[in-house]
C-alpha positions in Angstrom: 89.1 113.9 76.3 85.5 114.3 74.1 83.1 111.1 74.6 81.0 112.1 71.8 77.8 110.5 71.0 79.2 107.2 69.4 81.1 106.4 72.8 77.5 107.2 74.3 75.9 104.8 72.5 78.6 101.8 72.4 79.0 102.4 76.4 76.3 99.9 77.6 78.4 97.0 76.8 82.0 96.6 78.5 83.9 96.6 75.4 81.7 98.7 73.8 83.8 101.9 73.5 86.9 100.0 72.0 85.6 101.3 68.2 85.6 105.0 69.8 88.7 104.9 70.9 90.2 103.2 68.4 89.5 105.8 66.1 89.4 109.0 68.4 92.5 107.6 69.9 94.4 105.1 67.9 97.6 106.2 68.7 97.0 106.4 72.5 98.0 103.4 74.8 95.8 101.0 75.9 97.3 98.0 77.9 100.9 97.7 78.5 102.9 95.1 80.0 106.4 94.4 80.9 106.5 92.6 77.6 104.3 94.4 75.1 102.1 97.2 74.7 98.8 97.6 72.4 97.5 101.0 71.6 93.8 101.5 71.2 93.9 100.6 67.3 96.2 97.8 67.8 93.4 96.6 70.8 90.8 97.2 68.5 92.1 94.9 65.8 93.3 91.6 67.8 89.8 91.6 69.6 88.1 92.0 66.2 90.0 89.4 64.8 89.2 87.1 67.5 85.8 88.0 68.4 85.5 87.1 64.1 87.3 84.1 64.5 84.6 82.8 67.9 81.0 83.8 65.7 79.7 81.5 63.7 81.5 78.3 65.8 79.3 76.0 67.5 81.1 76.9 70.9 79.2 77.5 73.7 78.0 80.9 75.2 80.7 80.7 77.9 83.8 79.9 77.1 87.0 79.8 79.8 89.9 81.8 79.0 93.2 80.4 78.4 94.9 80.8 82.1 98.4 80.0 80.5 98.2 83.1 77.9 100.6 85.6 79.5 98.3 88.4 81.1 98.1 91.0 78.7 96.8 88.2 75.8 94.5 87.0 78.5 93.1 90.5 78.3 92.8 90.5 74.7 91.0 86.8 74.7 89.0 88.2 77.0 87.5 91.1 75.1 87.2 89.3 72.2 85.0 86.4 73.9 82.8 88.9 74.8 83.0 91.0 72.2 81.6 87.9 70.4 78.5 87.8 72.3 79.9 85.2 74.6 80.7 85.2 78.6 84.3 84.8 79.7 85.2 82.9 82.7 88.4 84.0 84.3 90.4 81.3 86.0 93.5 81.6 88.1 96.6 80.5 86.8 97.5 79.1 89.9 94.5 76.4 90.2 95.8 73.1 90.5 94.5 71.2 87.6 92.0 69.3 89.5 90.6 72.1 90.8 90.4 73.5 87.0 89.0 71.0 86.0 86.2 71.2 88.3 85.7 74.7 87.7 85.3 73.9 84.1 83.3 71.2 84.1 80.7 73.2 85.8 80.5 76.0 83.4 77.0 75.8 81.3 77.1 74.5 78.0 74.1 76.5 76.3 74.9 77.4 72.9 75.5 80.8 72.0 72.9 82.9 70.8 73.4 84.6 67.5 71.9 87.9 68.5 73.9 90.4 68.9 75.1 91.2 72.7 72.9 93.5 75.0 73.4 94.9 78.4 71.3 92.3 79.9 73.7 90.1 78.4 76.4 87.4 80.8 80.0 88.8 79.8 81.8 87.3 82.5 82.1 84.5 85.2 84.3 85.3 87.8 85.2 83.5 91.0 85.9 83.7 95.2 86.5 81.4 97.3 83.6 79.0 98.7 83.1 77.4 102.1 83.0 73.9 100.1 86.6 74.7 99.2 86.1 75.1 95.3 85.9 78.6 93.8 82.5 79.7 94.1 81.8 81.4 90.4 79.4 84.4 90.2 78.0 85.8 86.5 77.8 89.0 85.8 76.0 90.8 83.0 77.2 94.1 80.8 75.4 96.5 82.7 76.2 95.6 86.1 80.1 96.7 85.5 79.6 99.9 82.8 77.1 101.6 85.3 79.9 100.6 88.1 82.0 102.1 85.9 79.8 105.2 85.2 79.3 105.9 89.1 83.1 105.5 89.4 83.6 108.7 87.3 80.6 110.4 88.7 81.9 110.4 92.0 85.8 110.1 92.2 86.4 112.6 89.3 87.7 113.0 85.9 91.0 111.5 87.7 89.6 108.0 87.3 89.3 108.4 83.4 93.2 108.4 83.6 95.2 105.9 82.7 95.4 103.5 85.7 97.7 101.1 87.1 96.1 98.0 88.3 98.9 95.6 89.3 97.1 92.8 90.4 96.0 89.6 88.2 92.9 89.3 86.2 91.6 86.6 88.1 90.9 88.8 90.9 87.4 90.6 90.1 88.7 94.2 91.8 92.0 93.9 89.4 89.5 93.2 86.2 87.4 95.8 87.1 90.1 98.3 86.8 91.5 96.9 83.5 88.5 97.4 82.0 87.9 100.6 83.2 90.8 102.0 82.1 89.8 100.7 78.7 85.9 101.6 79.4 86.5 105.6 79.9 90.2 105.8 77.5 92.2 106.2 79.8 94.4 103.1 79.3 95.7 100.8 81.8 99.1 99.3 83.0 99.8 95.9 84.1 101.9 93.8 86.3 101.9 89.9 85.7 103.0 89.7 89.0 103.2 92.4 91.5 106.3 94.2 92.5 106.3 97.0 94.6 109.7 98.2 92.7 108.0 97.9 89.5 105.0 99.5 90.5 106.6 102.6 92.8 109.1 102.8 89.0 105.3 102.9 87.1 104.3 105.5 89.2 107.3 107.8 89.6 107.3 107.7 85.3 104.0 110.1 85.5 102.5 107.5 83.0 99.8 106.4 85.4 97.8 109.2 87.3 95.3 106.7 89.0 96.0 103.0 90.8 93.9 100.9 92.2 95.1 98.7 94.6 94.9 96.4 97.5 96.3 97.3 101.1 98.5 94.3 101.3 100.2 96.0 98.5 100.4 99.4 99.3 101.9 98.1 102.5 104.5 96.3 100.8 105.1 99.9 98.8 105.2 102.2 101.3 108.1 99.8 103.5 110.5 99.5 100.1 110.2 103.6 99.9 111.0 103.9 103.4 113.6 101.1 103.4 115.0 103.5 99.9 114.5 106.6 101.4 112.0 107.5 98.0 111.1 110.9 97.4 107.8 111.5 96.9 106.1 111.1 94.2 103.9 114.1 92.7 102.3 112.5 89.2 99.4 110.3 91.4 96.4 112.3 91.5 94.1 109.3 92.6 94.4 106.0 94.9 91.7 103.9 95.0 91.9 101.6 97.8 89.9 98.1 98.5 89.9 94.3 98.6 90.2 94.4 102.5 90.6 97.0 105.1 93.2 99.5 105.2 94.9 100.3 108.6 94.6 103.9 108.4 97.1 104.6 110.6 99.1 104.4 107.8 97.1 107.0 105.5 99.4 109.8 106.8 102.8 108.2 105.9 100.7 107.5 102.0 99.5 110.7 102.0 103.7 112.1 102.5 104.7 109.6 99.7 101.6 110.5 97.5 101.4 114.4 98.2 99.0 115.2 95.7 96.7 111.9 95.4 93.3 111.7 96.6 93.4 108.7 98.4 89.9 106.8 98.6 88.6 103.7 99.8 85.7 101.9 98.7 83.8 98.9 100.1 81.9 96.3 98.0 82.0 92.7 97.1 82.3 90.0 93.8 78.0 89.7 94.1 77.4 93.8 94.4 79.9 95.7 92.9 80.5 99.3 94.5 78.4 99.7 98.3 80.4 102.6 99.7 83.2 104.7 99.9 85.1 107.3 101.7 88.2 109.6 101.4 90.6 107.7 103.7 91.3 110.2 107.0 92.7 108.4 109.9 90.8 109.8 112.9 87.4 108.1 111.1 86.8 105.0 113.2 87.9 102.0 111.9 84.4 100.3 111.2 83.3 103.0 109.2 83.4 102.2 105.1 81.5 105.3 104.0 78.4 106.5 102.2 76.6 104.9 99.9 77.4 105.3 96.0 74.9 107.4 94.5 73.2 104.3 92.7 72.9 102.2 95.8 70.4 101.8 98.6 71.1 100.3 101.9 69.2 98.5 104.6 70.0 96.9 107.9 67.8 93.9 108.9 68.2 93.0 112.1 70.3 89.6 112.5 72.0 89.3 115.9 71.0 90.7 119.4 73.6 94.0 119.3 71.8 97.0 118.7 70.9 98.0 115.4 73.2 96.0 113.9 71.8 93.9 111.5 72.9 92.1 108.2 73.2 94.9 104.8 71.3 94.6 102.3 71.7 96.2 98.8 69.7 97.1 95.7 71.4 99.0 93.0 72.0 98.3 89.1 75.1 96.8 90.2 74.3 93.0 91.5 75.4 90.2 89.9 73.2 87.3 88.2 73.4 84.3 89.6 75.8 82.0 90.9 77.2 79.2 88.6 77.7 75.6 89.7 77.0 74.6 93.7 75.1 77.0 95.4 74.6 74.7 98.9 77.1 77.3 100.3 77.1 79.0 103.2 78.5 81.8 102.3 76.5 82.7 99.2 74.6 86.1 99.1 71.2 86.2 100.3 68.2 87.5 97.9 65.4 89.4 98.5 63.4 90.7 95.5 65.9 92.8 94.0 67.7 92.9 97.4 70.7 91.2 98.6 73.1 90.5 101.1 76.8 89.4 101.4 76.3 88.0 105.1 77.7 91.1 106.0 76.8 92.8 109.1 76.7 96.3 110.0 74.7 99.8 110.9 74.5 103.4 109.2 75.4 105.9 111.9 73.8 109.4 112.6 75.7 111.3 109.6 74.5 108.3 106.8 77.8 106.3 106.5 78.1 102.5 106.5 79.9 100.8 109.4 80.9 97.6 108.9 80.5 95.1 111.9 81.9 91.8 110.0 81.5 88.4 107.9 78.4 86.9 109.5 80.4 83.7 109.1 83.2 84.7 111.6 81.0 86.6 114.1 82.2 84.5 117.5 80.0 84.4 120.6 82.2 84.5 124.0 80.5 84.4 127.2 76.7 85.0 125.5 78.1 88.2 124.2 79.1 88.8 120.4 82.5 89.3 119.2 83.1 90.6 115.7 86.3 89.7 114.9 87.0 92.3 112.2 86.4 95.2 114.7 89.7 92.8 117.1 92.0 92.4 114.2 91.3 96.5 113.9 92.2 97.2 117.7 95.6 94.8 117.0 96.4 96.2 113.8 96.7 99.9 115.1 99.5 98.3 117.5 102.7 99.6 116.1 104.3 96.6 116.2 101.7 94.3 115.0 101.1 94.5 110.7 99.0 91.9 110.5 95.9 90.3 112.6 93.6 87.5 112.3 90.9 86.7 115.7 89.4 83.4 116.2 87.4 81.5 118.7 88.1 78.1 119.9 85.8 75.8 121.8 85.5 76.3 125.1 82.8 74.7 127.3 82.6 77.6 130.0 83.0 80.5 127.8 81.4 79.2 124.0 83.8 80.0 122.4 87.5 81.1 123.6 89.1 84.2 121.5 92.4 83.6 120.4 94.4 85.8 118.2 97.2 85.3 115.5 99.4 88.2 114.7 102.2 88.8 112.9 105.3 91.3 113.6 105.7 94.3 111.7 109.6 93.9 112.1 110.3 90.8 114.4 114.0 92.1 115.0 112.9 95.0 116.9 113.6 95.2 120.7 110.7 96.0 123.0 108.0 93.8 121.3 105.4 93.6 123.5 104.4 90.5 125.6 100.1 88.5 125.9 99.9 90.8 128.9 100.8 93.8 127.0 98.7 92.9 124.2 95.8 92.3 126.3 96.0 95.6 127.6 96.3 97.4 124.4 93.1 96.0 123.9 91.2 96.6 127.0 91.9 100.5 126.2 89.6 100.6 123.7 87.5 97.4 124.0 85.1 95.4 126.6 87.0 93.4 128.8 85.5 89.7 127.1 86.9 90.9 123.6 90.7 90.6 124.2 92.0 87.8 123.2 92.8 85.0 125.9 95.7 83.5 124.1 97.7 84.9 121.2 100.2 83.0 118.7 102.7 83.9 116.1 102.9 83.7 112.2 105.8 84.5 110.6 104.7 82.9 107.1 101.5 85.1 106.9 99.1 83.3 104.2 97.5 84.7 101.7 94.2 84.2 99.1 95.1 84.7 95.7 93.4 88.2 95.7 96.0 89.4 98.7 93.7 89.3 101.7 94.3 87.2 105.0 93.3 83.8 104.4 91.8 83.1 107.8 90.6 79.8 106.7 94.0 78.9 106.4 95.0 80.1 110.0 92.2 78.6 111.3 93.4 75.3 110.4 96.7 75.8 111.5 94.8 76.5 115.0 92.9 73.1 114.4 96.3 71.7 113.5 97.9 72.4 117.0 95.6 69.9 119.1 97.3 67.0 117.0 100.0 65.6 118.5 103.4 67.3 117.6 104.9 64.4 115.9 102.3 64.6 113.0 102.9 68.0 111.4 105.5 70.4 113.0 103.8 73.7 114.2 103.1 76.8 112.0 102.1 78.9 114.7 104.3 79.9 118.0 102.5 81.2 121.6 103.5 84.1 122.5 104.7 84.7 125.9 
């Protein structure tokens, strides 16, 4: 595939290359759905003609995209907002209204300027979730995504110029990312409007799709349908990019027998920083362990809590977002310093350079004066055979601080032999200080989930709230295990 010096020069903005490949590649496919399918020209011309039909109007800089549009036209609205000069904010089409309302009601309502759109310039408003229980939106600028995109090909290979399937909705900044680079770099992109691990295991069988990028929930939910099948593997994947939330990698060697010839690769990062780091996935790295550093990033551990040398990360790279937009009297918002800035992760570099990621900051848990990152529990539980999915919490306790408790759920319930607290306990203690296994564990069999596929431990910690009221008020979500 030739770039070409007018893909060179149109590739600061995020939908600058569209007029490249429209007419290098016309014919070529550039998003297709279960329902329709746009080539590059076809693209071209419907965000041409909308972007045409936005300048001139009084509307303001940011306008919110139509969440009812199926997800392929929300792509195209999309593009054209910003092609427009404007900054598109995603919503998800699962928002109650109140809550969409609220989200749009805080959206600014500067008027657009005229000028025509720089790198420097707010192309989209995405959003995650917020301690206040409203989206927390975050703005983002051109070049904050095309030189993510840029150190994407730089360091994972021509293989991520392919075209990639990203079946995960546009509302969820990792899926986005991967839409638009498939459309950034030529490569095209396939979507799902709602996943399906049939749909996506058929996408990737059909050799139409060299790359994915996915989330582990849903490579987990692959890999058991082509076990369940028997599915033989599949040879056309050349690249799996894997992120959102941790990926038990006790599992890499059954992806690597149904992926034979994929590079499989995880990267670490966040809605506020873009790419941190990444690593080829290899299942005797320890679990805490997210990588190196992308060539464009620099890292630095301030010290934050008393375990040694571990300390909350701080980044600086062209990446970082903006700003935030709406409330920012949140807890969990990012932490600035100059052009630094921090997630609330916490973490150390170890003696070869690589990232190794301690936890959320917000769910670190002190148990008799000592810290307990729950991340590195739900690790330890997860490797259990018979455990898929973990979540670690600590509930009040006036000897202790805070008592560690631990919600798990089955990876196949109607198996005999699932192991008993005791057993549990002990799993743990083979690899852990004594004061980190948990002291009581409970069962989920309705495993909940944010809308971007990760645990939603707010939601389980509730339910833990939940089961000091008395029984009669709300029956209980969560069972003690023996």
């Amino acid at each position: 595939m030739t770039l070409g010096p007018n893909w060179d020069q149109a590739s600061g903005l995020v939908h600058g290359p569209l007029i490249h490949w429209a007419q290098s590649r016309g014919a070529a496919l550039a998003i297709q759905s279960a329902s329709q399918t746009l080539t590059f020209a076809e693209l071209h011309a419907v965000v041409t003609e909308r972007a045409a039909a936005l300048t001139g109007q009084q509307d303001p800089a940011t306008v919110l995209v139509d969440s009812s549009l199926p997800l392929l036209q929300r792509l195209v609205e999309f593009l054209g907002i910003i092609a427009s000069g404007r900054c598109a904010a995603v919503a998800d089409p699962d928002w109650p209204a109140a809550v969409l309302h609220s989200v749009q009601a805080a959206l600014p309502v500067k008027a657009c300027d005229t000028a025509p759109p720089t790198e420097l310039t707010p192309f989209y408003i995405g959003y995650t979730s917020g301690s206040t229980g409203l989206p927390k939106g975050f703005k983002r600028h051109h070049r904050s995504w095309t030189e993510s995109f840029r150190v994407c090909l730089q360091e994972f290979g021509p293989d991520a110029a392919t075209c990639i399937l990203a079946p995960g909705r546009d509302s969820h900044s990792l899926f986005l990312f991967g839409m638009l680079l498939g459309l950034w770099s030529g490569g095209g992109v396939i979507v799902q409007e709602r996943f399906s691990a049939a749909a996506a295991l058929e996408t990737l069988r059909s050799g139409l799709t060299p790359s994915l990028l996915t989330a582990p929930s849903q490579l987990i939910l692959m890999l058991e349908l082509a076990r369940h099948k028997s599915l033989a593997p599949i040879e056309s994947v050349r690249l799996i990019l894997i992120s959102g939330a941790r990926w038990m990698r006790q599992r890499t060697a059954e992806l690597r027998a149904l992926f034979p010839k994929a590079r499989i690769i995880e990267f670490y990062g966040a809605s506020e920083t873009s790419f941190i780091a990444w690593m080829d996935s290899d299942n005797s790295t320890p679990a805490a362990v997210v990588g190196r550093p992308f060539a464009n990033v620099e890292l630095q551990i301030r010290q934050a809590t008393e375990e040694a040398n571990v300390g909350l990360i701080y980044v600086r790279s062209p990446m970082l977002f903006m700003d935030y937009v709406g409330a920012t009297d949140d807890h969990t918002a990012a932490l600035r310093d100059g052009d630094w800035l921090s997630v609330r992760d916490l973490g150390t570099l170890d003696a070869q350079g690589r990232l190794c990621l301690a936890g959320r900051q917000n769910r670190m848990i002190v148990t008799q004066g000592k810290n307990l990152f729950a991340e590195e529990l739900e690790a330890v539980l997860e490797a259990h055979p018979a455990i898929a999915l973990a979540s670690v919490h600590g509930v009040e306790d006036a000897r202790r601080g805070a008592r560690v408790v631990a919600i798990i759920h089955w990876t196949d319930s109607s198996q005999a032999g699932l192991p008993d607290a005791l057993q549990l306990v002990a799993w743990c203690r083979q690899g852990l200080e004594a004061f980190k296994a948990p002291k009581k564990f409970y069962l989920c069999t309705s495993w909940p989930r944010t809308a971007g596929g990760k645990t939603d431990h707010a939601s389980l910690e509730r339910s833990l709230q939940a089961m000091t009221l008395p029984a009669a008020l709300e029956p209980p979500c969560l069972q003690p295990l023996p």
